[in-house]
Backbone bond lengths (Angstrom), bond angles and torsions (degrees), N, CA, C in turn:
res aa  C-N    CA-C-N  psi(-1)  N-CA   C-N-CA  omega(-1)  CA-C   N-CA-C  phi
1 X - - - 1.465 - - 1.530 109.91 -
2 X 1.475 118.65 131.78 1.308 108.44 -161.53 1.763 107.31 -92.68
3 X 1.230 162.04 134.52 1.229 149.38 -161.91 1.483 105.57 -95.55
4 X 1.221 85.19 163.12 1.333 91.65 -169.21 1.448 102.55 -118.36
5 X 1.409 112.54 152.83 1.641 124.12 -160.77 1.400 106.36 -102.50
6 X 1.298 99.38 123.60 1.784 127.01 -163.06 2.010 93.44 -108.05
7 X 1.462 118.31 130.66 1.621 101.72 165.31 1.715 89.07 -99.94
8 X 1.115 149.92 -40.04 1.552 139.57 -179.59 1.622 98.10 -106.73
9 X 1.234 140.74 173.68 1.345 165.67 -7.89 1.045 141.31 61.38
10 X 1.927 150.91 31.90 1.214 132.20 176.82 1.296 126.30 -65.00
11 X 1.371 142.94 133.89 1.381 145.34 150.86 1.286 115.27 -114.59
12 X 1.223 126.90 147.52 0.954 143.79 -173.56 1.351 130.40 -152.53
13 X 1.853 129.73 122.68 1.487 115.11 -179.03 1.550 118.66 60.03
14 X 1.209 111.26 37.59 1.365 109.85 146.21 1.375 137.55 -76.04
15 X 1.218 113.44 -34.89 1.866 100.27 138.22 2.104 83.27 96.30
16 X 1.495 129.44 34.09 1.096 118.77 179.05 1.583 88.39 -73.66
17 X 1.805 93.90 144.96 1.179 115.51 177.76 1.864 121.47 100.68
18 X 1.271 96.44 10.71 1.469 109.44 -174.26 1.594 102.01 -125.95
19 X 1.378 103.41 155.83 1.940 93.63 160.23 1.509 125.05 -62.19
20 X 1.198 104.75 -47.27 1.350 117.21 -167.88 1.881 105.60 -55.25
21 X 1.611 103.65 -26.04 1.869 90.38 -177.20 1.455 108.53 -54.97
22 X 1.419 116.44 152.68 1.046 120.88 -175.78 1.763 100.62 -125.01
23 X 1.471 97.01 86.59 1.868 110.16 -163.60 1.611 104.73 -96.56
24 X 1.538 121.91 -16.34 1.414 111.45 -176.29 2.063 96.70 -78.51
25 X 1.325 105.25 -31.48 1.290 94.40 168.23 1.471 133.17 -82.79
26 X 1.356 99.05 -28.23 1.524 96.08 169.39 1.752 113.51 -59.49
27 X 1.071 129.15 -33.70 1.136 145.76 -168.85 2.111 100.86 -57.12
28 X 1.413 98.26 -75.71 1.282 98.95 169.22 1.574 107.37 -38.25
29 X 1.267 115.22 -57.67 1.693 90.20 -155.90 1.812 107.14 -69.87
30 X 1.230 116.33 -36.45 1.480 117.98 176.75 1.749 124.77 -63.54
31 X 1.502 101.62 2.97 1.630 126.81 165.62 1.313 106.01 -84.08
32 X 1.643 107.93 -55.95 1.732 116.88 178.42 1.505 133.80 -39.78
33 X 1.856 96.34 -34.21 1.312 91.04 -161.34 1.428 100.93 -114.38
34 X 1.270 123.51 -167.88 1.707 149.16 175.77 1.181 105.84 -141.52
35 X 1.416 124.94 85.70 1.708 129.14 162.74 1.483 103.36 -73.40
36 X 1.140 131.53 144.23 1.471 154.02 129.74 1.739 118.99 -49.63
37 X 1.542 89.55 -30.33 1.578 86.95 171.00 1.684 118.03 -165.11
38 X 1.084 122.79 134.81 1.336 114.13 -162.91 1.939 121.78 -114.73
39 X 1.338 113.37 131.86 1.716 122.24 -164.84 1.530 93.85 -102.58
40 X 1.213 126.47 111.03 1.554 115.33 156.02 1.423 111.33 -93.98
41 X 1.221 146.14 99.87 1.185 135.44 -141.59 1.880 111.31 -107.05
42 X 1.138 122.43 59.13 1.109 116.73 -151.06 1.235 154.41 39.41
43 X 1.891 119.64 160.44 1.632 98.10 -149.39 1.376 117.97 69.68
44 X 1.247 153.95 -14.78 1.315 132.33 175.64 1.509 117.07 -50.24
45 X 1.314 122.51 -40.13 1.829 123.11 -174.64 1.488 102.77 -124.19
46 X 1.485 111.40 98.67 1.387 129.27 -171.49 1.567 112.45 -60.26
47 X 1.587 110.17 56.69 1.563 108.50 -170.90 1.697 116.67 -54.32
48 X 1.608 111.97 8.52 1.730 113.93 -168.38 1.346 98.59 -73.27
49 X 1.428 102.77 -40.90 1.596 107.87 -166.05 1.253 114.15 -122.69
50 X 1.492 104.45 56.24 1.993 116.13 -176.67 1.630 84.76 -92.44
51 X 1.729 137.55 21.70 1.432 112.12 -178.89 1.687 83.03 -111.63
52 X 1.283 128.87 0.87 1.425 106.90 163.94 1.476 122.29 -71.45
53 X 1.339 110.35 -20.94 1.662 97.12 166.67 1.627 107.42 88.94
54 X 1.712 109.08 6.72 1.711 114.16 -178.80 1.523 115.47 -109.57
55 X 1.050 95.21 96.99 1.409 114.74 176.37 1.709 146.97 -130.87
56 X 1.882 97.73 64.22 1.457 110.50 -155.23 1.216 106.95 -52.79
57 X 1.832 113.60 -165.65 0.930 102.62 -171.20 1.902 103.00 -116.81
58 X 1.291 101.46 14.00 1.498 108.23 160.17 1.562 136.11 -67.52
59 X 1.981 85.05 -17.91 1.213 106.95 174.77 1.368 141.64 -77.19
60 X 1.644 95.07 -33.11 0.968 120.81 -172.07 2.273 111.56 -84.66
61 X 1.288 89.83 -26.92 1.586 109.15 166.93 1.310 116.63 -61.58
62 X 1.772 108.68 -40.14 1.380 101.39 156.16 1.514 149.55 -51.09
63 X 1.260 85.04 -42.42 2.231 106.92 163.65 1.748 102.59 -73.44
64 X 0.977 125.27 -44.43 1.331 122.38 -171.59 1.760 100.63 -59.09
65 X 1.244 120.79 -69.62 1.480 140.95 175.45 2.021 92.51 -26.50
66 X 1.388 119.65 -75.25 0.946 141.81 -158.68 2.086 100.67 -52.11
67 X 1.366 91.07 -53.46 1.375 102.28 168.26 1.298 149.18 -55.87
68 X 2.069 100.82 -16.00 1.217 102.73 -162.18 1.431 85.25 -95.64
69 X 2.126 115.30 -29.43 1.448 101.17 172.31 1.464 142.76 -54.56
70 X 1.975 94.54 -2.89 1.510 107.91 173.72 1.521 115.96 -82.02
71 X 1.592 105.68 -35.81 1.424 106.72 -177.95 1.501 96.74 -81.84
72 X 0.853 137.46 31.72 1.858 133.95 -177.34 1.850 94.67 -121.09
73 X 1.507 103.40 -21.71 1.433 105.25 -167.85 1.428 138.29 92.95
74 X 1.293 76.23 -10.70 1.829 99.07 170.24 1.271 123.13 -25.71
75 X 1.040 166.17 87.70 1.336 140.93 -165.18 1.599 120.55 -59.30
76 X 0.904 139.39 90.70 1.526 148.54 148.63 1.538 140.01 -41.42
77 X 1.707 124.07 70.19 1.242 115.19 173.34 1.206 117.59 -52.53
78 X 1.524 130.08 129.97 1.261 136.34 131.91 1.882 132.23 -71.34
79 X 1.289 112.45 83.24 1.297 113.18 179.62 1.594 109.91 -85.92
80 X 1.218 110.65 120.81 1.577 113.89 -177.95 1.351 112.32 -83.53
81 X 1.096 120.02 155.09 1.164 145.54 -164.49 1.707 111.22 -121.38
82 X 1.617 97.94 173.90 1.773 98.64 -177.27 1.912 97.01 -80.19
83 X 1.670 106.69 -47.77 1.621 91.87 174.11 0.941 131.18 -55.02
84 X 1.558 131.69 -37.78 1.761 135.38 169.92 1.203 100.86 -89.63
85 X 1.436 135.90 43.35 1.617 119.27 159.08 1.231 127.58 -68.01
86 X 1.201 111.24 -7.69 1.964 118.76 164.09 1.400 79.14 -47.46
87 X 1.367 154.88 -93.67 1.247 159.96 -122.77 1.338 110.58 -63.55
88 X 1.746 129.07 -2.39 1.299 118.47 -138.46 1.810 72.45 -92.97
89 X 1.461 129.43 -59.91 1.130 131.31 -155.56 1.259 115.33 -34.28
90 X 1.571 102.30 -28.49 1.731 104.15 178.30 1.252 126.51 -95.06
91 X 1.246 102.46 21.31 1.588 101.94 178.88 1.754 119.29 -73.65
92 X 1.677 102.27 138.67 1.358 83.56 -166.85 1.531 93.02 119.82
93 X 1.813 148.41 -51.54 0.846 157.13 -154.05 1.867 122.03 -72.06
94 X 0.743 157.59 96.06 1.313 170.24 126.05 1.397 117.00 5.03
95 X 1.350 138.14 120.37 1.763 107.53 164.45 1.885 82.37 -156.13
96 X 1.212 119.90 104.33 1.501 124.36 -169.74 1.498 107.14 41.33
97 X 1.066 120.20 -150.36 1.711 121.44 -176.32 1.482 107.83 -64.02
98 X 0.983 132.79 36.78 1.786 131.94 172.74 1.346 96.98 -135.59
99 X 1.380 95.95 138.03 1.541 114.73 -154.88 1.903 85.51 -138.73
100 X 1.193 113.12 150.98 1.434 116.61 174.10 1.632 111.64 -123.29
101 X 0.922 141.30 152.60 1.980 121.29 -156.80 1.624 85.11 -179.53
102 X 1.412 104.88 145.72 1.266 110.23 161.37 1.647 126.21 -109.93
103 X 1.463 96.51 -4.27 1.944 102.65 150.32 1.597 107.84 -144.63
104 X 1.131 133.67 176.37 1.113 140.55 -175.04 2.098 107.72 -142.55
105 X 1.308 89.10 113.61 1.622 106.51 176.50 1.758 101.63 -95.67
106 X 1.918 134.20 102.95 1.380 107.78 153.67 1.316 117.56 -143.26
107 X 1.276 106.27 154.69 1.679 107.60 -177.78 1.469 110.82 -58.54
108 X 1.568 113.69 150.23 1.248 113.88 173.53 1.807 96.92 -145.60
109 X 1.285 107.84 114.15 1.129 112.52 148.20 2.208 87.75 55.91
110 X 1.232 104.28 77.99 1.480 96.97 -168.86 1.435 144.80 20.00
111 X 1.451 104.90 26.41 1.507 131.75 -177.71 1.477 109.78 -117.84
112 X 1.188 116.10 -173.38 1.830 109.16 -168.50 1.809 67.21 -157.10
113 X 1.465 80.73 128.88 1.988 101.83 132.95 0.841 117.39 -152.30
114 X 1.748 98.13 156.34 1.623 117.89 178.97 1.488 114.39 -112.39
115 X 1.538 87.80 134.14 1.818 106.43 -178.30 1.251 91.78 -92.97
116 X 1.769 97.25 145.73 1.239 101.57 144.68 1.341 95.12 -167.17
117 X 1.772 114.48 -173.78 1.140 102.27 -158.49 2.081 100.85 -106.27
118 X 1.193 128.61 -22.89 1.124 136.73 173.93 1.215 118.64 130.74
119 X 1.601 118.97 -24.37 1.727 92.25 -143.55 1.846 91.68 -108.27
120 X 0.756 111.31 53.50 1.697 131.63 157.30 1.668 113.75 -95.69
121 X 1.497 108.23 -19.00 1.640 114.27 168.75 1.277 112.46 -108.59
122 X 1.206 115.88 34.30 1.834 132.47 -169.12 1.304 107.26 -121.37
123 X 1.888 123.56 81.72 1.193 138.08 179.63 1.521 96.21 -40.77
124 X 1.061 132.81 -77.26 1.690 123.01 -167.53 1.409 121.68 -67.71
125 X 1.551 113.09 0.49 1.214 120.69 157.54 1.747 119.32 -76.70
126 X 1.434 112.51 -29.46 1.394 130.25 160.60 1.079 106.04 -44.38
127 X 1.301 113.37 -93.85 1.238 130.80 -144.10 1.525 133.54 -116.17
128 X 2.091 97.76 7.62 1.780 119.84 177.09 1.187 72.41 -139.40
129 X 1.432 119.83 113.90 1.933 104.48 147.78 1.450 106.30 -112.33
130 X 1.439 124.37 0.80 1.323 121.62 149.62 1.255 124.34 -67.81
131 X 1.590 125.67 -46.87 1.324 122.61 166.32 1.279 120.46 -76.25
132 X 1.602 126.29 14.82 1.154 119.36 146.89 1.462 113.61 -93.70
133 X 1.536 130.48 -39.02 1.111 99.18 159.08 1.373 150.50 -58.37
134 X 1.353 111.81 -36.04 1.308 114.58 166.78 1.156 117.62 -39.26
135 X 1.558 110.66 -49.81 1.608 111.27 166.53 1.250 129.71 -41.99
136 X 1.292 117.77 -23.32 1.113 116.11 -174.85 1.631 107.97 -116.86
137 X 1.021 120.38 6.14 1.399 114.32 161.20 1.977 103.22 -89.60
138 X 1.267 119.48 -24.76 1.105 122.82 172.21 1.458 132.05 -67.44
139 X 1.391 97.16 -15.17 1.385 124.34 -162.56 1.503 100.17 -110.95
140 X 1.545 139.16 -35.69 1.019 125.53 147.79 1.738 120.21 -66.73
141 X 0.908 115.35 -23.41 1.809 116.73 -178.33 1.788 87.59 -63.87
142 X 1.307 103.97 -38.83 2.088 91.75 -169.74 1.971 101.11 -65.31
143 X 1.214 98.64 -38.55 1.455 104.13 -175.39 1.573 104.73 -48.39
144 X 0.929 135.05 -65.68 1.528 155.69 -171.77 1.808 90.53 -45.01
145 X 1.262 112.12 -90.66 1.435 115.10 170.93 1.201 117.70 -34.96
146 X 1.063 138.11 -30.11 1.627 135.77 177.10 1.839 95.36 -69.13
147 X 1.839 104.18 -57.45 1.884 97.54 -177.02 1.164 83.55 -50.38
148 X 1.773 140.33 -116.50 1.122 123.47 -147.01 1.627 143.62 -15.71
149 X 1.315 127.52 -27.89 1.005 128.80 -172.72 1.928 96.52 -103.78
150 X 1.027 128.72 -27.89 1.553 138.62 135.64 1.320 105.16 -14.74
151 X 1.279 106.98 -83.60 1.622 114.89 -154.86 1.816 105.94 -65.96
152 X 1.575 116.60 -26.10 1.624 123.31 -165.99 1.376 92.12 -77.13
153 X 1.639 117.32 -29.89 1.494 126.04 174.19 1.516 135.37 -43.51
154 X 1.464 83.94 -40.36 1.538 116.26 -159.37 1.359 89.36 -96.54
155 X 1.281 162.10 -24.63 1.466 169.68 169.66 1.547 93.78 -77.61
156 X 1.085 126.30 -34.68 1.559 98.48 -161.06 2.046 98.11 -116.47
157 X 1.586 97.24 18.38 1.320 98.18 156.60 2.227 98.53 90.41
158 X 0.839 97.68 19.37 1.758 83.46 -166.00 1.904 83.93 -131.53
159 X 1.332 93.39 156.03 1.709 118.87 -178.55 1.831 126.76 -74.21
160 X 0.825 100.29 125.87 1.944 123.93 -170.85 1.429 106.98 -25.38
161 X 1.607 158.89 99.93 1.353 130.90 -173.25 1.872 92.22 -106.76
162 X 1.372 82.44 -171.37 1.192 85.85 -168.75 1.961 121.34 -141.62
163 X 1.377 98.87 70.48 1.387 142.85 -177.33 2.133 92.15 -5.10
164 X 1.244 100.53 -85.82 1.620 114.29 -171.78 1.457 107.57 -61.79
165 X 1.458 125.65 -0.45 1.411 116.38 -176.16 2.011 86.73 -104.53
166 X 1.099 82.19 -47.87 2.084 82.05 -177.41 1.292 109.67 -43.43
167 X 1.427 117.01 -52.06 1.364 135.33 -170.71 1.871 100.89 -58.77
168 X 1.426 110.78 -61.21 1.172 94.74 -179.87 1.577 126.58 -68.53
169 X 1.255 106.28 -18.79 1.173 84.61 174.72 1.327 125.26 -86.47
170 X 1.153 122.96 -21.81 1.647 137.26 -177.75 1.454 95.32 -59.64
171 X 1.291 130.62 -31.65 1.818 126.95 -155.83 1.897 79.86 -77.96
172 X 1.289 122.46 135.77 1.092 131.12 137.83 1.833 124.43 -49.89
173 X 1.234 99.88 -27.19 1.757 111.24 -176.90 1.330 108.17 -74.99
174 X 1.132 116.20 -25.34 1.546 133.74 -156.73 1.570 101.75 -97.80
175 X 1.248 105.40 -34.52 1.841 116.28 -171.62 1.760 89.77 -75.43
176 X 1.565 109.70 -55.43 1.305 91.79 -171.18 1.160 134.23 -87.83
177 X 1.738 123.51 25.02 0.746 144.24 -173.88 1.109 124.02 -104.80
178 X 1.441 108.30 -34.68 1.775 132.82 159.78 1.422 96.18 -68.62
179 X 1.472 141.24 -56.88 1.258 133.97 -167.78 1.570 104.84 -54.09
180 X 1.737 104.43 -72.49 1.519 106.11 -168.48 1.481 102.91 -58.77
181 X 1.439 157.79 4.30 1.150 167.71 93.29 1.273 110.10 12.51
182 X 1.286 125.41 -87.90 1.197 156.97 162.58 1.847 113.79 -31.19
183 X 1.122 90.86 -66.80 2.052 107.73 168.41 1.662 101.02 -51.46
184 X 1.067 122.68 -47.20 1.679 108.12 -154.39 1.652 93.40 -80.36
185 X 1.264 119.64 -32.14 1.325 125.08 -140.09 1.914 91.28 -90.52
186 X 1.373 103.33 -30.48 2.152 110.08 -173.38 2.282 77.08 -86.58
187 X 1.425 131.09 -42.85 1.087 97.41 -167.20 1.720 121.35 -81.04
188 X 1.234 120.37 -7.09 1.184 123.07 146.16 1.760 136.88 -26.94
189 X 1.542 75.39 -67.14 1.652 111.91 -179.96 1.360 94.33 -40.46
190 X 1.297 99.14 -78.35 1.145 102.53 -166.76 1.584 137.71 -43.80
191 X 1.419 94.59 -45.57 1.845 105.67 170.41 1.502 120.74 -38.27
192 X 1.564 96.67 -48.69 1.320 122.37 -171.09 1.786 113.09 -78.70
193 X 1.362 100.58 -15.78 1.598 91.23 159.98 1.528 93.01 98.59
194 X 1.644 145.27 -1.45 1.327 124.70 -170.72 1.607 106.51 -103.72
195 X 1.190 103.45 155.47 1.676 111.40 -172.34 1.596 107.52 -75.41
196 X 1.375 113.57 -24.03 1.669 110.51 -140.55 1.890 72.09 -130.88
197 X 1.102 114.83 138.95 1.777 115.91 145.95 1.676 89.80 -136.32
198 X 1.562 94.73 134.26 1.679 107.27 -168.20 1.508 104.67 -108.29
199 X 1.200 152.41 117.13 1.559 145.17 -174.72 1.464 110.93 -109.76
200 X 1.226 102.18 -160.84 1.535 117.49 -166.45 1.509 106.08 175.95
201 X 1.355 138.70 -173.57 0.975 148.40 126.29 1.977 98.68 107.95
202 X 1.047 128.91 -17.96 1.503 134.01 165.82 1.395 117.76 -80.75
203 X 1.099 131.37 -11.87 1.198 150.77 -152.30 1.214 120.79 23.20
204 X 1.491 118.95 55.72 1.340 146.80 175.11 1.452 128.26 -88.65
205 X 1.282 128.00 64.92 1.723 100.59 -176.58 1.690 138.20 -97.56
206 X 1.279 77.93 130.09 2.048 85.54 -155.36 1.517 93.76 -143.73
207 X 1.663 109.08 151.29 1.307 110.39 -174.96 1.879 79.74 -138.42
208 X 1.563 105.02 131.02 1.645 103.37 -168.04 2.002 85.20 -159.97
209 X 1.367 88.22 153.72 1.692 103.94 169.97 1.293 97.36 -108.78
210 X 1.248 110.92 134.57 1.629 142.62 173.26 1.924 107.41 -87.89
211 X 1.153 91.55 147.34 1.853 86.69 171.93 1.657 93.53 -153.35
212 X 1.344 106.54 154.31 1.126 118.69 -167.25 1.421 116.26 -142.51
213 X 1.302 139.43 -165.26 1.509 124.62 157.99 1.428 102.72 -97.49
214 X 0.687 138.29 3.54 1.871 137.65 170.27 1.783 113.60 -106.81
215 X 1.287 109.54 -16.88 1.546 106.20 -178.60 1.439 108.23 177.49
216 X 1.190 113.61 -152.32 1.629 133.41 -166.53 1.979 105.90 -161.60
217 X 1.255 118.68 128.21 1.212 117.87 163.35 1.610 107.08 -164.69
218 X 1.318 90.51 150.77 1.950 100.29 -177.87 1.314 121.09 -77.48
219 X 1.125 120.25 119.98 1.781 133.70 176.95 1.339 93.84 -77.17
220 X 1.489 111.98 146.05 1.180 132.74 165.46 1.921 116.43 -163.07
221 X 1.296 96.45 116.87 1.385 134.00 174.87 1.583 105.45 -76.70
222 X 1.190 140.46 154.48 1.456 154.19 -172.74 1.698 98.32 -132.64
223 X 1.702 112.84 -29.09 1.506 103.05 -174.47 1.362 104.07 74.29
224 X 1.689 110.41 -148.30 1.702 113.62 -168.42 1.501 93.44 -168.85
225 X 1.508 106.15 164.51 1.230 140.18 171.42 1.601 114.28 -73.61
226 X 1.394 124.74 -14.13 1.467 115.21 169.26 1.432 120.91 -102.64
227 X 1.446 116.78 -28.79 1.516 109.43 171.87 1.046 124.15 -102.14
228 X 1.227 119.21 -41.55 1.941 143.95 -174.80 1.249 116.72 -98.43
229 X 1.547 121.43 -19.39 1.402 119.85 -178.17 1.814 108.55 29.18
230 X 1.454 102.84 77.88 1.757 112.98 176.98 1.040 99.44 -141.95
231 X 1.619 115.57 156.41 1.219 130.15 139.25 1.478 121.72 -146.19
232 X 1.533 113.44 -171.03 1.467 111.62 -166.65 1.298 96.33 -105.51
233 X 1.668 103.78 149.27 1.610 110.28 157.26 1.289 101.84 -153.20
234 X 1.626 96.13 140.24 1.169 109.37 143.50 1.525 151.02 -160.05
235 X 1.627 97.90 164.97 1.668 95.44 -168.26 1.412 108.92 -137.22
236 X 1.578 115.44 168.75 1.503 110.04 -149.85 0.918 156.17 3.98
237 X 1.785 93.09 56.03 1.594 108.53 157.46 1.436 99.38 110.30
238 X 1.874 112.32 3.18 1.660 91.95 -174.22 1.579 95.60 -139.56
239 X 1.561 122.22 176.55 1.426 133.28 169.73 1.489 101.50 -100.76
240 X 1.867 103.29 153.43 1.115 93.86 178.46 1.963 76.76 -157.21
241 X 1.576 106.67 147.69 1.350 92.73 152.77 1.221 118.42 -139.06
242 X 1.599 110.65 160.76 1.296 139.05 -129.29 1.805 85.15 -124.90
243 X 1.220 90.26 119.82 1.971 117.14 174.17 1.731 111.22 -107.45
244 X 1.235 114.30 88.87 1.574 107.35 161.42 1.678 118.54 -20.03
245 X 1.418 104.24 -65.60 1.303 114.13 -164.06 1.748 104.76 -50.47
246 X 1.338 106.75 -54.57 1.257 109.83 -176.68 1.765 132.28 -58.52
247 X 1.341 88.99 -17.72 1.724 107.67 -176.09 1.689 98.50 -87.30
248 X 1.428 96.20 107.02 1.616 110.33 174.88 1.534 107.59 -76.28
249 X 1.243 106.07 -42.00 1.878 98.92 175.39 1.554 104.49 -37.13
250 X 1.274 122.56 -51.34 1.528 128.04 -160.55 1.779 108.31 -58.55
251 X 1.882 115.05 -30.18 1.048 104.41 167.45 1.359 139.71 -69.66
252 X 1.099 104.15 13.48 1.910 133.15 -157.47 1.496 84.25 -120.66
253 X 1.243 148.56 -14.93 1.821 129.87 -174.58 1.456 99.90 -94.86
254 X 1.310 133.76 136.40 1.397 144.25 162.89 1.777 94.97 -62.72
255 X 1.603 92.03 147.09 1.966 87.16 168.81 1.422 90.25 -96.86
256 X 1.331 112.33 167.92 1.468 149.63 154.68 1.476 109.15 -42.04
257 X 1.446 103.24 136.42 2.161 96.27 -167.25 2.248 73.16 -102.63
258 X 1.801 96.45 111.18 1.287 108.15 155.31 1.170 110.66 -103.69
259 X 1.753 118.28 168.24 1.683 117.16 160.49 1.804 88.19 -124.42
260 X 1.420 78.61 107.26 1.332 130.43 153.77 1.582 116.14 -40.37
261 X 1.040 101.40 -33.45 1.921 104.30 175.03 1.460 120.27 -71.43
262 X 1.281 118.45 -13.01 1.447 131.56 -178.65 1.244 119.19 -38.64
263 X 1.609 139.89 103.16 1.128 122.09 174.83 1.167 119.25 -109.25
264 X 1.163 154.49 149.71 1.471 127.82 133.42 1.713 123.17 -92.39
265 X 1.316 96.46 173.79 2.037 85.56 168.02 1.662 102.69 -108.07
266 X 1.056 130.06 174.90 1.543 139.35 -153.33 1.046 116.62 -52.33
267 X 1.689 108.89 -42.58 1.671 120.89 -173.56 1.240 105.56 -67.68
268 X 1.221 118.13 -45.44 1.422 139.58 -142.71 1.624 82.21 -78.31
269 X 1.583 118.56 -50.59 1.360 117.95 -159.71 1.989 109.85 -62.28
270 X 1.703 101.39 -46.30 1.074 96.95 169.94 1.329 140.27 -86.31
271 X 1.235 98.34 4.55 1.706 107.06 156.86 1.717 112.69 -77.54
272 X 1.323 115.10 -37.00 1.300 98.50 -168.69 1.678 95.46 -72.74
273 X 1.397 103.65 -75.09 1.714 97.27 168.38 1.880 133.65 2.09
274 X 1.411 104.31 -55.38 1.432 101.74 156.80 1.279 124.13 -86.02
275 X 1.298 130.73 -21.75 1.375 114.61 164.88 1.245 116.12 -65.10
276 X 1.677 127.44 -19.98 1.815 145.37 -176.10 1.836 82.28 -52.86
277 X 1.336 104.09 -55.54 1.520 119.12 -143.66 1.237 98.78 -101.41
278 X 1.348 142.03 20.28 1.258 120.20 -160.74 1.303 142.89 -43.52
279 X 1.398 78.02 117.76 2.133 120.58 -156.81 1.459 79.77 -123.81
280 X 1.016 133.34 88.42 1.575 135.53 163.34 1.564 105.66 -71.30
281 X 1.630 114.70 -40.68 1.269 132.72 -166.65 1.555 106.18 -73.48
282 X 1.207 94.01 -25.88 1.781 91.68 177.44 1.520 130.73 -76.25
283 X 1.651 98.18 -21.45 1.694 116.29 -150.40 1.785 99.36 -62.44
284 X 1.517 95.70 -30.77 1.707 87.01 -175.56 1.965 111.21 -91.57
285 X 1.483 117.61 -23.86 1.146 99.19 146.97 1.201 177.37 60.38
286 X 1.854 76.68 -121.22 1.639 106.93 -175.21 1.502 97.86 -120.30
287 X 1.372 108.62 -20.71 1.833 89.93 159.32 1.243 130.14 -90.06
C-alpha cells in the first residue's frame, strides 16, 4: 500500500490501555500515511486505568509505529492530556525529535496555531478530579456494553449503534457543554491573535470558523480513537479531517494476526513503555 504524504498529523484520545481504544484500526491508518510531522494531542496512553492490567499487543504496535517516526526524526509533539497527566511533569523534555509540551504554539504557512489538549476548560476537571474519573471509568464500562450489545447485533443481522455517542448527544447538558467548550476555546484564540486553536479531549471532530465581536478563527477537533476514529491533517496550506470509518480503501487492508491476550501488570507496563521511549531517566521517577 503506497502512503500517502501527510505535512502535519493530529491524534488525539486514543485512550491506549482501555477496551474501548480502537488500535487494530488506528494501526492501519498510521501504516497509510507519511507525516512530515507528528501532534499526539493528549490522552493517547490512558494512564487512569493502567490498574486494569489491559494491555494488548495491538497496543503496544501503536507506540512502536509512533517511535520508529522518532528514530526517522520526525518531529513528534507530545501534548498531554488529563488521562496521561503522569506526563505533565515532563513537559518541556527533549529525547531526539520527541518533545513533551503541555500546549503547542506553530507557524503555519504565515498563520499560528495553538495546540492544546482541552481539559483546562473541564469544570470537574478543576475542581472534582475524582468525579471526573469515576466518570470515566463509567464511561468506559458503557463502552464495553455497547461491544457487547454490538456483537448480539451483528448475529441477528442489524448495524453497530453507538450507545455513549446517542446519549451524549440527546443530553441537552452535553450539547452545551461541547458548545460553551468550543466558544471559550475560538474566544481565547482569538485574543491571543492565533488563526488555528486545535483541541481534543470532547471527542468531537469538526473543523468550523468561529466569529465573534473581536475576531474570527478556525476550531478544530481531532475527535478520538474510540468512537469516531478521526484525525486532523494537514497539507498545502489547509485542514482536513480524516474518518477511518469513511475511508473505504481501509476496508481493503488485512489486520495484523495479534494475540490479543497480552497482558502486562502496571510495573511491567511502565517499564516496557519507557524502554518503547527510552526515558531511562524517567524509570525511577515514575516508580
Amino acid at each position: 500500500m503506497k502512503k500517502r504524504p501527510v505535512d502535519i498529523v493530529v491524534l488525539s484520545d486514543i485512550h491506549l490501555g482501555t477496551y474501548g481504544c480502537h488500535a487494530k484500526e488506528l494501526l492501519k491508518y498510521l501504516k497509510s500515511i507519511k507525516p512530515k510531522e507528528v501532534i499526539l494531542n493528549g490522552d493517547i496512553v490512558d494512564i487512569w486505568q493502567f490498574s486494569k492490567r489491559y494491555w494488548p499487543k495491538s497496543h503496544m504496535k501503536v507506540v512502536k509505529v509512533i517511535m520508529e517516526w522518532v528514530a526517522k526524526g520526525i518531529p513528534v509533539h507530545y501534548v498531554t492530556g488529563n488521562h496521561d497527566e503522569l506526563l505533565r511533569k515532563f513537559s518541556g523534555s527533549h529525547m531526539g525529535s520527541l518533545s513533551i509540551t503541555n500546549k503547542l504554539v506553530m507557524p503555519l504557512h504565515n498563520k499560528k496555531a495553538w495546540v492544546f489538549h482541552g481539559d483546562v476548560f473541564d469544570v470537574t476537571m478543576q475542581h472534582s478530579k475524582w468525579l471526573a474519573k469515576l466518570g470515566a471509568k463509567g464511561y468506559d464500562f458503557l463502552i464495553l456494553l455497547n461491544r457487547a450489545i454490538n456483537f448480539i447485533c451483528k448475529k441477528i443481522g442489524k448495524g453497530p449503534i453507538s450507545m455513549s455517542k446517542k446519549i451524549k448527544n440527546g443530553v441537552k447538558s452535553a450539547v452545551k457543554f461541547i458548545n460553551d467548550f468550543e466558544r471559550i476555546a475560538a474566544d481565547i484564540a482569538i485574543e491571543n491573535g492565533y488563526d488555528y486553536v486545535v483541541c481534543g479531549h470532547i471527542h468531537q471532530p469538526v473543523i468550523k470558523n468561529i466569529k465573534t465581536e473581536k475576531g474570527e478563527v478556525t476550531y478544530l477537533n481531532s475527535g478520538d480513537w474510540i468512537e469516531n476514529l478521526t484525525a486532523l491533517e494537514y497539507k498545502k496550506g489547509a485542514w482536513t479531517l480524516y474518518s477511518y470509518l469513511e475511508d473505504e480503501s481501509m476496508n481493503n487492508e488485512k489486520d495484523d494476526p495479534l494475540d490479543e491476550s497480552f497482558l502486562l501488570e502496571k510495573g511491567e507496563l511502565f517499564e516496557s513503555l519507557l524502554t518503547e521511549f527510552k526515558i531511562n531517566g524517567m524509570a525511577q521517577s515514575v516508580k
